[in-house]
C-alpha positions in Angstrom: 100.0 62.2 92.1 97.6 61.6 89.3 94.2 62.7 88.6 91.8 62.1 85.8 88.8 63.2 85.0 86.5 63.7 81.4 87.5 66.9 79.6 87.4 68.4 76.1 89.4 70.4 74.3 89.7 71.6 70.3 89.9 67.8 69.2 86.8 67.1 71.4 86.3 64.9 74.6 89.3 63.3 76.3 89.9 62.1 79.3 91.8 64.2 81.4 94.3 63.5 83.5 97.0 65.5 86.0 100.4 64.5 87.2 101.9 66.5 89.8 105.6 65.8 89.8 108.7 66.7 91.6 111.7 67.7 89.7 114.6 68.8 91.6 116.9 69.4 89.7 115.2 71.6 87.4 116.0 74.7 89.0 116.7 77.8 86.5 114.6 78.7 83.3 116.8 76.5 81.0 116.4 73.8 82.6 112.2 74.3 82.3 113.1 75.2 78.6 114.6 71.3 78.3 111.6 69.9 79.8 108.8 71.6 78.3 110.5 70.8 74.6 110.3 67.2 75.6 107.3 67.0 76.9 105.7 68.7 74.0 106.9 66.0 71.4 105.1 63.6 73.9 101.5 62.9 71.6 99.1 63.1 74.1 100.1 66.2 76.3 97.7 69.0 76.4 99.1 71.8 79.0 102.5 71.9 81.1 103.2 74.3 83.8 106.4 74.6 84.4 108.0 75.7 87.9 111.5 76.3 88.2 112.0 78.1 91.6 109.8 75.4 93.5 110.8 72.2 91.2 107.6 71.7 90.3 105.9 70.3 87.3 102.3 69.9 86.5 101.3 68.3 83.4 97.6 67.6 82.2 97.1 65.2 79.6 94.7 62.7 77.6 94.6 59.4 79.8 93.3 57.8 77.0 96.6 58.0 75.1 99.1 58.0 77.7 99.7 57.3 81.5 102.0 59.6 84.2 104.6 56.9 83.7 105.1 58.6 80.2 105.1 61.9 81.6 107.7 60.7 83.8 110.3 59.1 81.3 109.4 62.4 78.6 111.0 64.5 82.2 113.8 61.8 82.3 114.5 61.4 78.7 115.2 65.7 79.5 118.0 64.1 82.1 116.1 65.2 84.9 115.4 62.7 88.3 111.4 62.7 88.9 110.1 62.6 92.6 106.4 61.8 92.7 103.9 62.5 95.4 105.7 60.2 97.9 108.6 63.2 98.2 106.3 65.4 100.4 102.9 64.3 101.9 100.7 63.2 99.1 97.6 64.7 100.4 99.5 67.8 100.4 100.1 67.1 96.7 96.2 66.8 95.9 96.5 70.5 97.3 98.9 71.5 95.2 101.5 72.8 97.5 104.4 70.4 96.1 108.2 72.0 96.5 110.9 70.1 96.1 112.5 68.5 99.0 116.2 70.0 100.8 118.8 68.9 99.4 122.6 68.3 100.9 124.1 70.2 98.3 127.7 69.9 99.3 127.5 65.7 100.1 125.3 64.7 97.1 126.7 62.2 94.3 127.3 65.5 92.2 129.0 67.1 95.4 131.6 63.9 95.6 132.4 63.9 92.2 133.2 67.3 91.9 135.6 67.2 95.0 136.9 64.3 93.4 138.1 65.9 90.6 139.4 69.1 92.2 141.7 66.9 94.1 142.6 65.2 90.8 143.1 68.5 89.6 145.3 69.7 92.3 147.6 67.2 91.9 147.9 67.4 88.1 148.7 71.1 88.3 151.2 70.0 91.3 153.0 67.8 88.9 152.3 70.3 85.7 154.1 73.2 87.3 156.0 72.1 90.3 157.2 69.2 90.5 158.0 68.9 86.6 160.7 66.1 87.5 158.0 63.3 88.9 155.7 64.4 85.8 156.9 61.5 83.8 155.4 59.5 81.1 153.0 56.5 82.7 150.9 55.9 79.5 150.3 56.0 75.5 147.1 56.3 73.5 147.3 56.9 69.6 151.1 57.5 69.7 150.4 60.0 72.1 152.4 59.9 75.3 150.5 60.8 78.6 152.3 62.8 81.5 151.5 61.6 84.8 149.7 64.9 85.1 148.1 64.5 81.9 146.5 61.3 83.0 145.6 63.2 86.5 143.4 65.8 84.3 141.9 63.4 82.1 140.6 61.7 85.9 139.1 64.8 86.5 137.4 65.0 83.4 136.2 61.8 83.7 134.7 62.3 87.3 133.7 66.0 87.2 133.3 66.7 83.3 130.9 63.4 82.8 127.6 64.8 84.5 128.3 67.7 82.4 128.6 66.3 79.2 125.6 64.3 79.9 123.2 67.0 80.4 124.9 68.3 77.3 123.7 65.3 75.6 120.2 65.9 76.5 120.4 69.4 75.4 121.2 68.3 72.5 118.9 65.9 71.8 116.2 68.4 72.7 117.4 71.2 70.4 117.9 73.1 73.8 121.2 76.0 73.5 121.6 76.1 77.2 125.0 76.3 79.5 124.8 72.4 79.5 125.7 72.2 76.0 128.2 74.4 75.7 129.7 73.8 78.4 129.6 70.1 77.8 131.0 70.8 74.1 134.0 72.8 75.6 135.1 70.1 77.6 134.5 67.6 74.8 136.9 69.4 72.4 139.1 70.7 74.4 139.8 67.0 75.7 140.2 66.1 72.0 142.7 67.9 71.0 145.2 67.5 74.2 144.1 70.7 76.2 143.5 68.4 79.5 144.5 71.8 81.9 141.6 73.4 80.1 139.1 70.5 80.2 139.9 69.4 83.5 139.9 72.9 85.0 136.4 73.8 83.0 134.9 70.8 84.0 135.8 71.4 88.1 134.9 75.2 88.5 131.8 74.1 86.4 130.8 71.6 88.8 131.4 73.8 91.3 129.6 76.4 90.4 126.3 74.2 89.8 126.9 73.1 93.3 127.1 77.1 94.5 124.0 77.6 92.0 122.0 74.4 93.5 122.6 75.9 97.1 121.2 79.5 96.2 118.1 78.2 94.8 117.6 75.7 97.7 117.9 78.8 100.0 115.2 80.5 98.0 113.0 77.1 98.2 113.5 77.9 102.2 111.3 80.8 102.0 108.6 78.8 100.8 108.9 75.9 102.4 109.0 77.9 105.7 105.5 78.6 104.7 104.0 75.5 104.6 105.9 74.5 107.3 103.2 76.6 109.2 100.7 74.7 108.8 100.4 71.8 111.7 100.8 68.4 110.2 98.2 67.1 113.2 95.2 67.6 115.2 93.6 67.0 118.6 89.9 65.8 117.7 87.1 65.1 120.5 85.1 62.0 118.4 82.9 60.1 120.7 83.7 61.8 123.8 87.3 61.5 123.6 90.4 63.3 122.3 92.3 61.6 119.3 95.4 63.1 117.7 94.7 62.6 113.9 96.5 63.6 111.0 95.2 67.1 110.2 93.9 66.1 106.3 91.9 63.3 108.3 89.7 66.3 110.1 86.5 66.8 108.7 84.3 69.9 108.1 81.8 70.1 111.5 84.4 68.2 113.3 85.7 69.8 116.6 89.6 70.2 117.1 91.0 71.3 120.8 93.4 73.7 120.7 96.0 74.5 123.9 98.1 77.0 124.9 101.1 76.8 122.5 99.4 75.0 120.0 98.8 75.7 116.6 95.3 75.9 115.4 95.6 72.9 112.6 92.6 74.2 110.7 90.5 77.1 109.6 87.1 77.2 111.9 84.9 79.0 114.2 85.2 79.0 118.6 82.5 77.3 120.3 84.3 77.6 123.5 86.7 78.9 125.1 89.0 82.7 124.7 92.2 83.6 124.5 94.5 85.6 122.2 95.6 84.3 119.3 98.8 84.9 117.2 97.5 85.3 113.5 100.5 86.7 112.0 101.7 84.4 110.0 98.0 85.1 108.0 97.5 88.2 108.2 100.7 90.2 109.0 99.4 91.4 112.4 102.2 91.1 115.4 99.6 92.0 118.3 97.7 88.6 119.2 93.8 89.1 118.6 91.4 88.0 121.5 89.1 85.0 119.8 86.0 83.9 121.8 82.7 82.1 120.5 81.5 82.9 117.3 85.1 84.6 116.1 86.8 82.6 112.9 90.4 81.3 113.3 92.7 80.0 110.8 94.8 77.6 109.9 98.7 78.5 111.1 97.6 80.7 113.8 98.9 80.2 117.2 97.2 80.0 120.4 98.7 82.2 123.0 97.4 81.6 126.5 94.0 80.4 126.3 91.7 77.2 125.7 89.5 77.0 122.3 87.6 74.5 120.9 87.2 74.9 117.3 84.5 73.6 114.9 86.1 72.9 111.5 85.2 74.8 108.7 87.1 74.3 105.9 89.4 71.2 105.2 93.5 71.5 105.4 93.4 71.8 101.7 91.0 74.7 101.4 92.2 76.2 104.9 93.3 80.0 103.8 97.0 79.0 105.2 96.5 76.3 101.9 94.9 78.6 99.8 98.3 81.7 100.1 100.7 79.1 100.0 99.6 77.7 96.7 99.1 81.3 95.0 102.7 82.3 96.5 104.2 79.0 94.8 102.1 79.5 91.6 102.5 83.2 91.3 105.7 82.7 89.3 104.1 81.4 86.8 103.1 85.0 85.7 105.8 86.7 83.9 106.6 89.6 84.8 107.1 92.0 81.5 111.3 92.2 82.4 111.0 88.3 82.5 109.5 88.2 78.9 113.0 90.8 77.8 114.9 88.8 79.7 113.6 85.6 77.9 113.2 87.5 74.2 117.0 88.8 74.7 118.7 85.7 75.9 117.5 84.0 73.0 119.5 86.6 70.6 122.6 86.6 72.8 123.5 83.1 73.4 123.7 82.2 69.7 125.1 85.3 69.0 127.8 84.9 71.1 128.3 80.9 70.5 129.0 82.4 66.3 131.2 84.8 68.2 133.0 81.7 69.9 133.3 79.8 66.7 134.5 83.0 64.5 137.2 83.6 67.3 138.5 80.2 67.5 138.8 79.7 63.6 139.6 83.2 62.1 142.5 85.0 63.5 144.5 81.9 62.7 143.9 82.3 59.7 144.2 86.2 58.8 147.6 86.5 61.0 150.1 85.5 59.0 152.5 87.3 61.8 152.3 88.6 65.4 151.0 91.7 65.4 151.0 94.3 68.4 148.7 96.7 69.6 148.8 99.5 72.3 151.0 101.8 73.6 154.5 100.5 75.0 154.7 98.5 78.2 150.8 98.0 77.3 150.7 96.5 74.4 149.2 93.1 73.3 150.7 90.3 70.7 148.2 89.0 68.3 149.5 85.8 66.6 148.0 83.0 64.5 148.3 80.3 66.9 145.7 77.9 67.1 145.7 77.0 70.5 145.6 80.2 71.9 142.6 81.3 70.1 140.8 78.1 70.6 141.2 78.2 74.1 140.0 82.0 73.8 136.5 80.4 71.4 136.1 78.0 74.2 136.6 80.9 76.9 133.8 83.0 75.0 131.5 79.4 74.8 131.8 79.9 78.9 130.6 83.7 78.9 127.8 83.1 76.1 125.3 81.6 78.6 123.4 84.2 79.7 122.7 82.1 83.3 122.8 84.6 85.6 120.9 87.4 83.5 118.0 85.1 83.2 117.5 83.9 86.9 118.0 87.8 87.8 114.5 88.2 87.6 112.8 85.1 89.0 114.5 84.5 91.8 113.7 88.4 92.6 110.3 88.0 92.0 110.5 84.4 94.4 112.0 86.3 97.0 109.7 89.9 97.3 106.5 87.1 96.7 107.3 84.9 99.5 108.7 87.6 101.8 105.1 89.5 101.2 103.3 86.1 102.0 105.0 85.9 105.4 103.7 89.7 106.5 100.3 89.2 105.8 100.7 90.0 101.9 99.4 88.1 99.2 100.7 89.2 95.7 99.0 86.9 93.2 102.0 87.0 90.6 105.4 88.7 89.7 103.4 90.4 87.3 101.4 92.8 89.7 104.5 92.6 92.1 106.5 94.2 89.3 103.5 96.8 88.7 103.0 97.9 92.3 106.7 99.3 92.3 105.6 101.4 89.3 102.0 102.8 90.2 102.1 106.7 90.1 98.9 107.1 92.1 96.6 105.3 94.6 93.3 105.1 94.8 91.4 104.0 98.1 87.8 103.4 99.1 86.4 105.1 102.2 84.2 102.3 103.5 85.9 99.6 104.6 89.4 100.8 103.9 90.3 104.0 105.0 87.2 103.6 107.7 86.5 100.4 109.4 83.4 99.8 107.4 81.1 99.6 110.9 78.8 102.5 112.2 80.3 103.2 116.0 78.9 106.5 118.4 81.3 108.8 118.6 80.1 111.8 120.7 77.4 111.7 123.7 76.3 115.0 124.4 73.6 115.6 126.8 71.7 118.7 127.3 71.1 120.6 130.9 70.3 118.1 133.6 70.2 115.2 131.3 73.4 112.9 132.0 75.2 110.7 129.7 73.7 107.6 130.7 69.8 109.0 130.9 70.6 110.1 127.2 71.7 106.6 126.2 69.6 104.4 128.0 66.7 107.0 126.4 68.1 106.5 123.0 68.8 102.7 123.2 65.2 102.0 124.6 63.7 103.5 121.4 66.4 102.1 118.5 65.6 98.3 120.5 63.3 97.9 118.2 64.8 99.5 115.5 66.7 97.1 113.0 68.5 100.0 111.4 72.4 99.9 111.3 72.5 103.4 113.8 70.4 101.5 116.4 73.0 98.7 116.4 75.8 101.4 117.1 73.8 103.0 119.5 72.8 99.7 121.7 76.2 98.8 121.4 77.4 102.2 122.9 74.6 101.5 125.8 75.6 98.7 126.6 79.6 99.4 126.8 78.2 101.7 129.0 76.7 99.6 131.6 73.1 101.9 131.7 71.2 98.9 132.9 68.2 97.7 132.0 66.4 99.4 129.0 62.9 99.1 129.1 60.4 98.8 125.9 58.7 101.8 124.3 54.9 101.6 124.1 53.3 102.8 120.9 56.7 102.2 119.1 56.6 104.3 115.6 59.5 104.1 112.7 59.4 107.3 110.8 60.4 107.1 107.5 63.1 109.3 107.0 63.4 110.9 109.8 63.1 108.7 112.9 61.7 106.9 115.3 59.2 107.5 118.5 58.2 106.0 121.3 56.6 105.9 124.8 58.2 105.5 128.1 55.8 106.1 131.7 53.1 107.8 129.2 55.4 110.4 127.6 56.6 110.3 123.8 59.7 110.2 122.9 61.4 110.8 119.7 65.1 110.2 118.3 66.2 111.4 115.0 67.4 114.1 112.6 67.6 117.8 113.1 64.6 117.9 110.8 62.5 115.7 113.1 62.6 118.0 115.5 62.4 121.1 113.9 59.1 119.6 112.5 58.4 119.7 116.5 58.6 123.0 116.7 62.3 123.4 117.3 64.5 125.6 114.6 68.5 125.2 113.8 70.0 128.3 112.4 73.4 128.6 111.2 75.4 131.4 110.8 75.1 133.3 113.6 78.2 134.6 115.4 81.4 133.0 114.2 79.2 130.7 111.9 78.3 128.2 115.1 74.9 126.9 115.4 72.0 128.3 117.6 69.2 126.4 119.6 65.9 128.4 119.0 62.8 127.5 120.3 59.6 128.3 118.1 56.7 130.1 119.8 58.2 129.7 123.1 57.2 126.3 123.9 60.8 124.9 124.7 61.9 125.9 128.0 65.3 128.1 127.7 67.2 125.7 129.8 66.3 122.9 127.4 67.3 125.3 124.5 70.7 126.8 125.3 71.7 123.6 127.8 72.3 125.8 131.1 75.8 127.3 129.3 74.9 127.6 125.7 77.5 125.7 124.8 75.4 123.0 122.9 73.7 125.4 120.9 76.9 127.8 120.4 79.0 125.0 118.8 78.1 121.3 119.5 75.6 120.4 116.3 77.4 122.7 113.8 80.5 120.9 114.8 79.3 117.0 114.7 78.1 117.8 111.1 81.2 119.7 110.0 83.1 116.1 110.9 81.0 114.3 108.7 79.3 112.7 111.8 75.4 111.6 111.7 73.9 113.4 114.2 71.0 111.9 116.0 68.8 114.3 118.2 67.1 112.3 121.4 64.1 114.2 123.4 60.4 115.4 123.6 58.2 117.4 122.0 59.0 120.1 124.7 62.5 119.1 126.1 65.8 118.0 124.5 67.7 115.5 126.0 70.8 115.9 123.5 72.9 114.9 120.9 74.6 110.9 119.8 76.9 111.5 116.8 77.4 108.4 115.1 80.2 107.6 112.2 82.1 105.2 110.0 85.2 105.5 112.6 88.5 106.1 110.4 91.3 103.4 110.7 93.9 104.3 113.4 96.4 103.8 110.6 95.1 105.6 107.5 96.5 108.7 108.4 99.7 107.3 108.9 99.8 105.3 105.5 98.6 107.8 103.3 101.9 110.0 105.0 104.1 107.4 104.4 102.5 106.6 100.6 103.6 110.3 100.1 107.0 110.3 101.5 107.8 107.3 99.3 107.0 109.3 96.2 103.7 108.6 95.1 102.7 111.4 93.2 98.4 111.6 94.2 96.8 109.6 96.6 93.1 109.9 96.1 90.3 108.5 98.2 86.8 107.7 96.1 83.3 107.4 98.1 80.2 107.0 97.0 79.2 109.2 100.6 78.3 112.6 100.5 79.9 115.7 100.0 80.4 116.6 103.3 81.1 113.1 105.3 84.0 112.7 102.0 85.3 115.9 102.9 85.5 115.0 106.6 87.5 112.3 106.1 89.5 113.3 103.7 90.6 115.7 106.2 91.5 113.9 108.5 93.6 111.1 106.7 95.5 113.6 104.4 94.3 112.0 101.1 95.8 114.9 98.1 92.2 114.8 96.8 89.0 113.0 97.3 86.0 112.3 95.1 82.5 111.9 96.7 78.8 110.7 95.7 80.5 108.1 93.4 78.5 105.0 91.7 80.1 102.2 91.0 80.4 103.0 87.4 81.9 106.2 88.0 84.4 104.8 90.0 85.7 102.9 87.4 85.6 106.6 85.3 87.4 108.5 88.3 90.3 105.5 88.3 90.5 105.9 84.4 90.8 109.7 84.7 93.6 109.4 87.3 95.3 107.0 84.9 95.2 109.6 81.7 96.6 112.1 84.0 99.4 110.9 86.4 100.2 107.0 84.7 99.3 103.6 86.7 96.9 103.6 89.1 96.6 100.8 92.4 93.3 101.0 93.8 92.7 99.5 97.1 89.0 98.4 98.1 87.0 95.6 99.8 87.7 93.2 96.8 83.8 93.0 96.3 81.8 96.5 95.7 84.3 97.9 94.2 85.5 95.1 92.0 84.7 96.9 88.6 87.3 99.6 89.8 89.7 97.2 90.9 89.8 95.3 87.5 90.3 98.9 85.8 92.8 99.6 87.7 96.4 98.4 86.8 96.8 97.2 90.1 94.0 95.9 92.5 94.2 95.4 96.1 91.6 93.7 98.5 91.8 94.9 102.4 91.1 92.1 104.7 90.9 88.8 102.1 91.8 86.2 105.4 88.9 84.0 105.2 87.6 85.5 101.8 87.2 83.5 99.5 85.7 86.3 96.5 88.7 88.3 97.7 91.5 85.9 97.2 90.3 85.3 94.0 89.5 88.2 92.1 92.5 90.9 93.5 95.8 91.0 92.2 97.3 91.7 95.9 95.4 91.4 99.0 96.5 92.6 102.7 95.2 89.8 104.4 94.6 91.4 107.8 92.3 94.4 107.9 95.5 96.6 108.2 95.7 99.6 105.8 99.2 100.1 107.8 100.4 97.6 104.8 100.0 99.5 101.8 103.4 101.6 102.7 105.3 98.4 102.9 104.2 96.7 100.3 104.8 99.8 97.5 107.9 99.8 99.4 109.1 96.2 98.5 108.0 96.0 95.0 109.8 99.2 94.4 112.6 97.9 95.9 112.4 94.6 94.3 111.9 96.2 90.4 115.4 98.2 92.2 117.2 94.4 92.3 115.9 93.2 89.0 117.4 96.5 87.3 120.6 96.0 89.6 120.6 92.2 88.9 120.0 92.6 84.8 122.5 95.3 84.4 125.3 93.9 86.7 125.3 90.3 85.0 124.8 91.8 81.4 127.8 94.2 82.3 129.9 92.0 83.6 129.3 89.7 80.8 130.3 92.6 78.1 133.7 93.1 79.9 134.9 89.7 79.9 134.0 89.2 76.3 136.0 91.9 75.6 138.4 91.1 77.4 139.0 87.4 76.0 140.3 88.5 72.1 143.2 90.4 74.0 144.2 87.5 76.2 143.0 89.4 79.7 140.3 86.3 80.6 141.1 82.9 80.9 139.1 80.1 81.2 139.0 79.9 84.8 138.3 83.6 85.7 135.4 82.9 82.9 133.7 80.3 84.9 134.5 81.9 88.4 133.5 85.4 87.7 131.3 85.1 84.8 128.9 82.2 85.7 129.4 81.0 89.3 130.4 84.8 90.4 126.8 86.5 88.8 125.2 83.4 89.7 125.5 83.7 93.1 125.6 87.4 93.1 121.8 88.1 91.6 121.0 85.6 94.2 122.2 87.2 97.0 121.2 90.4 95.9 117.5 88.8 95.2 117.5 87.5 99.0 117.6 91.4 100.3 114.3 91.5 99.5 113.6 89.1 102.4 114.6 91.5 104.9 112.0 94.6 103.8 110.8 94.9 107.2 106.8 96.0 107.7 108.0 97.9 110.5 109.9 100.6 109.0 107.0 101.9 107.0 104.4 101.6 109.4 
């Protein structure tokens, strides 16, 4: 796929053009190594991005100067196939979701040729060691006689060692150390100068354990391909009365899409008819289908459970949220990780290192050891002579161990792995980078509004007073916030109407009191809802104290009727008000100048699962969790009650947000803060991890955080600490095991303990496979066992 448009850059105005490209077979950070030198000798290149794990490669360049075919034969002069845009659906590469096709590992051209050669192989060593009597002569080249076996081996070369070589030869020609090269040199000398068991065996288990490494890597593509396999390829349309099924990129924004029972919704939009619960896990993480009726957004991916809908479209398939995570899963590689950059900065001391080691153990003990020499205790010991074959076999064996394959895929297929796996719970980690930092943050911040409360004012308490019932207090209260616009009013109408109090009729001489309240009249009387001070401006007076500290219900002068004071028991003015405020609740008072009806305690209701996460934050060894509001005193200590936060910070500006997130860095190490993504953006960006709470369908969200829990589920932020510890666990496991195992065998190959074989099969096919597996773990992190 190619796109152009005008651009400039240091040498001024070009224009630009992109090439999104398919590369299969470039699957490990060598192989990106190879391509990226040879596309920067291309004149006319300005930026590649590079994409191992998916296959990807983007390249932007100067149109003006050269074309994608170009780009195309700079990737093939690498010795690398190229797939354009017609691999996977080319609208889907404008969107930038490319990922390189399955492959059939095991019956591929490479596949054949390696079994090929391992039976060549078989039957050479068959005649080598067996049956010595049939191994006769059968050809000559340069005076040299070939055994029947010879000639076997040398067919093996041929068919298994010639890919290898090749990519050797691009290597090469790219000044690129990688396995290809060496490998491909081994086989090339040790064919040279007669050693056809080596070169032929080399050649096989090398093959081979390409084959083994192409198959791990196409299982780590699955994760991600699973992913954009949610998103439905078609659509049911109504256009001009009737119902098309249309290609889902064809769907445009206003458009309405049907949607049965079963079906997936194919695109992100709003219900104009219909309900029924939909299944919007593979978004946002959630396993409990959420009931959609008109007016409520649905995305892309989701499925419909029992229900009818009729959607209109509001975003097209490439902007859909679904499109939106699965690109900034497949791009979030692209972040190193700061083990990634040791990884990179170490391999490129170790390889030559040990390549010199290679050379110097091939060429100098043959010439220092005049005689065999023996070292170790008896029945232990181990001969040292000057032969040159056995310590060129041993230099080739080192050339084998000195690519450092294994050690530098440990960490990006890790980071593949824990991204993806996140994605598909409801997750989004924007790159390895913050993946890797989440598994190290000492402390966690979190916002009260929004995070650890739903963000929405919601009545908690009705309490009426004497005769007054609960839904003569309501309807009451609800008659004079109808025309109030301010956010209690809405919590309180809402309440009223849950309630089913009937009609509410209009106040008369309606009256906002700044401050304070509101009044009204209803059948000629006035009546007033609104703070305790309202009414004790009416001649009511609240003291606290008395007793056990509860507070009373006093009239002033005598005016309020005892039954409307103490509420028959007294158990209103005993306890109820002093209570509600203690909670952190708004209390708002209903009643009139000589009668009080009671109390509607309203509050930002705390998540069902805060409590729960902020437990389970602890028990997985964060050292503070802290909750920052900008709420008052007493609400903030209310809540922080009730969740279990270790400390909370209240009556916060934005600014000094950003100052309590730097304080809790100075004193406990890196800090995650978790907020909406939008008022507290400056303390997100502070901190060295920021995560957004509900980003599904947020556009500012997506964008700015570093991680966002796509559903408005708090219950998330155990699980994901939990897998990016556990994924920094398998990049320490992964790094240590294939640099250890790697040290052993290279100590081992001077004293004659590692051949050729075990070389290949332990030390590059054996880690290879190993990290890989161990990086797949990560898939199974279940959400569930930290909820």
């Amino acid at each position: 796929m190619t796109d152009e448009r005008d651009a400039t850059d240091e040498g001024g105005e070009y224009r630009e053009g992109t090439a999104q490209l398919v590369v299969p077979e470039m699957d490990c950070p060598s192989c990106a190594g190879k391509v990226d030198k040879s596309l920067a000798r291309v004149d006319g290149v300005v930026d590649t991005t590079l994409q191992p794990t998916t296959g990807n490669v983007s390249v932007t360049y100067d149109a003006d100067r050269i074309d994608e075919g170009d780009v195309t034969a700079a990737i093939e002069g690498a010795g690398y196939d190229v797939l354009g845009a017609d691999v996977s659906d080319p609208d889907e590469s404008e969107d930038g979701v490319d990922i390189a096709p399955p492959t059939e590992v095991w019956t591929s051209p490479r596949a054949r040729k390696t079994w090929a050669g391992a039976v060549l192989v078989t039957l050479g060593l068959l005649f080598e060691f067996v049956l010595t009597g049939s191994n006769v002569d059968v050809a000559s080249v340069l005076d040299a006689s070939l055994a029947l076996a010879d000639v076997l081996f040398l067919g093996a070369v041929a068919v298994s060692g010639l890919p290898v070589v090749r990519s050797g030869y691009y290597s090469a020609r790219n000044r690129n150390l990688d396995i290809d090269l060496l490998m491909g040199t081994a086989i090339v000398a040790a064919t040279g100068i007669g050693y056809f068991v080596e070169a032929a065996t080399l050649a096989v288990l090398f093959s081979i354990a390409e084959l083994l490494e192409d198959y791990a890597m196409d299982r780590a593509r699955d994760s991600l391909r699973e992913l954009m396999e949610l998103s439905p390829d078609e659509a049911t349309v109504r256009r001009e009365g009737e119902e098309v099924t249309v290609p889902a990129d064809d769907v445009a924004v206003g458009e309405t899409v049907v949607v049965r029972p079963g079906d997936k919704v194919p695109l992100d939009g709003s219900v104009v008819e219909g309900e029924s619960a939909v299944d919007e896990s593979p978004i946002t993480g959630e396993s409990v289908p959420v009931d959609k009726g008109s007016g409520d957004e649905v995305y892309a991916g989701s499925i419909n459970d029992t229900g009818y809908l009729e959607v209109t479209v509001t975003s097209t398939a490439g902007d859909s949220t679904l499109s939106r995570i699965i690109e900034m899963v497949q791009g979030a590689q692209a972040k190193q990780t700061e083990t990634e950059q040791f990884v990179d900065r170490f391999a490129g001391y170790y390889t030559p290192a040990v390549v010199v080691l290679a050379i110097l153990t091939a060429a100098v003990p043959p010439l220092v050891i005049a005689d065999p020499v023996s070292v170790g205790a008896a029945g232990y010991a181990v001969t040292f002579t000057g032969d040159w074959g056995t310590w060129f076999v041993r230099g080739l064996t080192l050339l084998v161990i000195a690519c450092p394959c294994a050690f530098v895929i440990s960490t990006p297929v890790s980071v593949v792995s824990g991204v993806t796996s996140a994605g598909k719970n409801g997750v989004l980690v924007k790159g390895g980078n913050h993946l890797e930092a989440m598994g190290n943050v000492d402390a966690v911040a979190l916002d009260k509004t929004g995070t650890l409360t739903r963000g929405e004012l919601a009545v908690t308490d009705v309490v009426p007073l004497g005769d007054t019932d609960e839904r003569t207090l309501l309807r009451r209260a609800a008659g004079l916030e109808r025309r109030s616009e301010h956010p209690i009013a809405e919590a309180i109408l809402a309440r009223a109407e849950d309630a089913g109090v009937g009609d509410v009729p209009d106040p008369v001489a309606f009256e906002n009191l700044p401050g304070e309240g509101i009044r009204g009249e209803f059948d000629g009387e006035t009546y007033y809802a609104g703070k305790p001070s309202l009414f004790e401006e009416l001649g009511f007076a609240f003291s606290r104290g008395t007793g056990s500290g509860a507070a009373d219900l006093q009239s002033d002068g005598g005016t309020t009727p005892e039954s409307a004071v103490a509420g028959g028991d007294g158990a209103f003015a005993a306890d109820t008000l002093a209570t509600l405020e203690q909670e952190g609740k708004t209390v708002v008072l209903v009643g009139t100048e000589t009668e009080l009806l009671g109390a509607i305690a309203i509050a930002d209701e705390v998540r069902p699962a805060s409590k729960r996460a902020v437990e389970r934050l602890q028990e997985l060894g964060v050292a503070r969790v802290v909750m920052l509001t900008g709420d008052n005193e007493g609400t903030a200590r209310a809540i922080a009650e009730q969740v279990g936060v270790d400390e909370y910070r209240a009556e916060l500006l934005p600014d000094e947000k950003v100052a309590a997130v730097e304080s809790l860095q100075a004193a406990y190490g890196e800090v995650a803060m978790v907020g909406d993504g939008i008022n507290d953006a400056p303390a997100l960006a502070t901190a060295d991890v920021g995560i957004a709470m509900g980003a599904a369908g947020t556009d500012t969200a997506l964008e700015t955080a570093d991680i966002a829990l796509m559903g408005d589920d708090i219950g998330k932020l155990p699980y994901l600490y939990a897998l990016s510890h556990t994924a920094n666990g398998v990049i320490r496991q992964n790094i240590w095991a294939s640099l250890g195992v790697k040290a052993v065998l290279a100590l081992g190959v001077p004293l004659g303990l590692v051949s050729v074989a075990v070389a290949v099969v332990v030390g590059d096919m054996g880690m290879s496979l190993g990290v890989t597996g161990n990086a797949m773990r990560l898939a199974r992190v279940d959400p569930e066992r930290f909820a």
